[in-house]
N, C-alpha and C positions, 0 to 999 in steps of 0.2 A: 615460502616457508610459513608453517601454521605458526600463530600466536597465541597466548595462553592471559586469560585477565587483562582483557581493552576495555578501557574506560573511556568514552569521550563525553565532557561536557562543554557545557556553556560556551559553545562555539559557532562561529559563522560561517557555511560556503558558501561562495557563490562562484558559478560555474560558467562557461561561454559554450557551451554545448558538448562538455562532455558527456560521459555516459553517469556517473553515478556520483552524489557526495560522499559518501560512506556504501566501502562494499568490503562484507566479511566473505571471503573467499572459504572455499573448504579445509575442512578439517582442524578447525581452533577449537579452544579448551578452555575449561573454565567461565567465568564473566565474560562478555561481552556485553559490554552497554553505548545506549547512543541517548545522553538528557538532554535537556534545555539548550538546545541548537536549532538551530536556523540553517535552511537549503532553500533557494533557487538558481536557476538557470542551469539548473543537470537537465539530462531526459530522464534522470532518476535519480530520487533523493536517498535511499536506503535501501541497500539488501544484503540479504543473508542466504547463504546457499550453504551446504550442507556442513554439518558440524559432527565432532568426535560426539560419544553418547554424552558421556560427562559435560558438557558444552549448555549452558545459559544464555540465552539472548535475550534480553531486556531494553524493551526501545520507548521512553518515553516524554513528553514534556518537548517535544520537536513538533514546527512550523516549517512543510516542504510544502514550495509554490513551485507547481510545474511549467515552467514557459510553454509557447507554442513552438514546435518543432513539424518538420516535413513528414516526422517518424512518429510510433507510438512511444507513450510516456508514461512511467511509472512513481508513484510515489513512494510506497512500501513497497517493495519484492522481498517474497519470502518464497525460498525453492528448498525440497531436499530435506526439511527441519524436521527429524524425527523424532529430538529431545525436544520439542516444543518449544514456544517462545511466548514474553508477556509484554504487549504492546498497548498503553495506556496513556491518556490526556494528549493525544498529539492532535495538529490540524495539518490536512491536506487540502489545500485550498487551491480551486483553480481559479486564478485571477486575471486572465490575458484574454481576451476578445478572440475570436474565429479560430480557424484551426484549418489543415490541409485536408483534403477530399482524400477518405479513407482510411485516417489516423484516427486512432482508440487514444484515449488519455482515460488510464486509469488510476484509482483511489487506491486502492490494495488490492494485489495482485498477489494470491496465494497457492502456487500448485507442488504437489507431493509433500506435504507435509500433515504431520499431527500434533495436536494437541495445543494451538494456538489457542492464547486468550485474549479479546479483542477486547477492550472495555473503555467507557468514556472519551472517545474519537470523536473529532468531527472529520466526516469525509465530504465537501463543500464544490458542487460547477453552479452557481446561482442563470443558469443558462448560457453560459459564455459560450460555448461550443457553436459552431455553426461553419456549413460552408462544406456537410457533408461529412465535416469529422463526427466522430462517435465519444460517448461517453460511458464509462463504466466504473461506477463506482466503487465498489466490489468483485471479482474476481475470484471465483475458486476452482480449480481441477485438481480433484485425486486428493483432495483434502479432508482428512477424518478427523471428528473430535474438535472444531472448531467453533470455538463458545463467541459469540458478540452478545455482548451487554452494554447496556445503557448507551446506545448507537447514536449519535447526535447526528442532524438531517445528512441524509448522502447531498443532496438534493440541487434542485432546481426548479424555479417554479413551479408550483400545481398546475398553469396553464401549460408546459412543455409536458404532463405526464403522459399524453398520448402520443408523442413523440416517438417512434421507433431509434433514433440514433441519441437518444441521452437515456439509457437504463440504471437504472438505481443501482442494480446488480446483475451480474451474468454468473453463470452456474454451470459448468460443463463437467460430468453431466448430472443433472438434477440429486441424484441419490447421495451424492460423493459427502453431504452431510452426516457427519457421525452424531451419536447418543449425546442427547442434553445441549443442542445446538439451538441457539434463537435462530430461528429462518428468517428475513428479510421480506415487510410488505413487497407484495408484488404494486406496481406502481400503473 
């Protein structure tokens, strides 16, 4: 059943592997907000999948640490969002040593959506990844109109930038940036 004006603040998960701390399911209305909370041990701290037009998503002031898992790992997911959403001051930090052969851990993961405003993030793998897993700090398909500003490091050391499995960003496929988008150094 959709819900109309969710607020969640100042709150703690911590998760044994499920899948998500916070997931707005389709079709809610009105506010929806996620502040000053704290997520780990999901394979996914936050998402939002498709919403009524009237529908506000507002995600800010959140710390999700994504464990190491067998599977790939999400910190934001945002699907479907065609009223847009304003996602500001949060950290997604990967903080756990190695990772499974083949597993993507991504930062924000954004596909079919518009009109996202990305601003004052940190999206953080200070190198942890290894062991064949993959990194992605960024994530976008099918997404127009998506503004990042004031980007705090995706990163992991300068010496990993030649790395092929820790990418700053992935981009499927390249054009899917809409008008007035900061693009992302390539690394």
């Amino acid at each position: 059943e959709a819900s109309v004006n969710v607020s969640i603040t100042t709150s703690s998960f911590v998760g044994r592997g499920a899948i998500y701390g916070v997931s707005f399911f389709d079709f809610n209305s009105g506010l929806l907000s996620v502040t000053s909370s704290s997520f780990s041990g999901y394979r996914g701290g936050i998402q939002a999948y498709t919403q009524n037009a009237n529908a506000s998503v507002f995600i800010a002031s959140n710390t999700i640490l994504p464990p190491t898992f067998a599977s790939d790992t999400i910190g934001l997911h945002l699907n479907g969002l065609t009223s847009g959403a304003t996602v500001q001051n949060n950290s997604i930090l990967r903080r756990e040593m190695n990772a499974a052969a083949g597993v993507t851990y991504f930062g924000l993961f954004i596909v079919d959506s518009t009109g996202i405003v990305f601003e004052r993030n940190r999206v953080s793998n200070p190198g942890l990844v290894s062991n064949g897993g993959n990194w992605s700090g960024i994530y976008l398909e099918n997404a127009q109109g998506i503004d990042l500003h004031l980007l705090l490091p995706i990163g992991y050391p300068p010496q990993r930038a030649g790395d092929s499995n820790h990418n700053a960003h992935s981009v499927n496929p390249p054009e899917t940036y809409g008008p007035n988008t900061t693009r992302l150094p390539a690394w």
